[in-house]
C-alpha positions as CSV (number, residue, x, y, z in Angstrom):
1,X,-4.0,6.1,-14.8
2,X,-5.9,7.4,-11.7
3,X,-3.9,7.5,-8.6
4,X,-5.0,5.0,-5.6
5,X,-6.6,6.5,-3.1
6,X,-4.6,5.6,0.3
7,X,-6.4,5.5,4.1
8,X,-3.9,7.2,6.5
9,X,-5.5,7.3,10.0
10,X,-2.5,9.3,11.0
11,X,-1.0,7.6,14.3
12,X,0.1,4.3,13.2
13,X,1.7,3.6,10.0
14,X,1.7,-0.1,10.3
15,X,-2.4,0.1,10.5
16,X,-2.0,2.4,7.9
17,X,-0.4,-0.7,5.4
18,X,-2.6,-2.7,6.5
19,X,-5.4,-0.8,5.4
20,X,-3.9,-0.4,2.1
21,X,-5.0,-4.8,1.7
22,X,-7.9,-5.5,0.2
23,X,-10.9,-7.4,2.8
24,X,-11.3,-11.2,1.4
25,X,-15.2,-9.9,1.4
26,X,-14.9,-7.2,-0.7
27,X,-12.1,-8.5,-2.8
28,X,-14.1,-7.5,-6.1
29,X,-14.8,-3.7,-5.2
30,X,-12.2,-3.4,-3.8
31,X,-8.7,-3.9,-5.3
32,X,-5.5,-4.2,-3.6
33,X,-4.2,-0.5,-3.1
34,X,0.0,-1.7,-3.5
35,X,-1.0,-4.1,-7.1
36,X,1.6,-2.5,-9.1
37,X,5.0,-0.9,-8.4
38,X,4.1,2.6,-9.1
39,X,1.8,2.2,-6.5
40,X,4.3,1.4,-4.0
41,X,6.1,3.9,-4.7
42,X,2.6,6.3,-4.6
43,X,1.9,4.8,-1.4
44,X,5.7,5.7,0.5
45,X,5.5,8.9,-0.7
46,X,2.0,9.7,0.3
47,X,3.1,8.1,4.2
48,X,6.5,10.9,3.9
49,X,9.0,7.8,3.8
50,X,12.0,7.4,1.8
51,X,11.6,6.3,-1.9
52,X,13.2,2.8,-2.9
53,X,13.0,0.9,-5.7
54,X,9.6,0.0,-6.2
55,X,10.0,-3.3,-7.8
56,X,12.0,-4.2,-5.0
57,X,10.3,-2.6,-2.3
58,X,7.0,-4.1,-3.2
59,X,7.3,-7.2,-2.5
60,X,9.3,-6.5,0.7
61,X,6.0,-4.6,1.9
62,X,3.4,-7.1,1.0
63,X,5.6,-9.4,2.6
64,X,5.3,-7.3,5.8
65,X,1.9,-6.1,5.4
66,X,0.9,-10.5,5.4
67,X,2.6,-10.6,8.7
């Protein structure tokens, strides 16, 4: 499986999860970045934060990421 590419813009993290949803416009070319666990997990260690258990995680950053 090919690894998700993520946008880092390098100054704000939160900007940088954001980025990571897809648009509602572009919702067919462009899947969400954080769909699967691993991917969680891909995406903290790709920002330099602390691993956590991805299944639980996720949800806890989509959570966040709607807000």
């Amino acid at each position: 499986m090919a690894q998700p590419g993520f946008l880092f813009l390098g100054e704000a993290l939160w900007l940088d999860l954001a980025n990571s949803a897809p648009l509602p416009a572009l919702r067919d070319s462009r899947p969400d970045a954080l769909s699967a666990p691993e991917a969680v997990r891909d995406w903290l260690s790709a920002a330099g934060l602390p691993a956590l258990d991805p299944r639980t995680a996720r949800a806890a950053i989509l959570e966040f990421r709607l807000n």
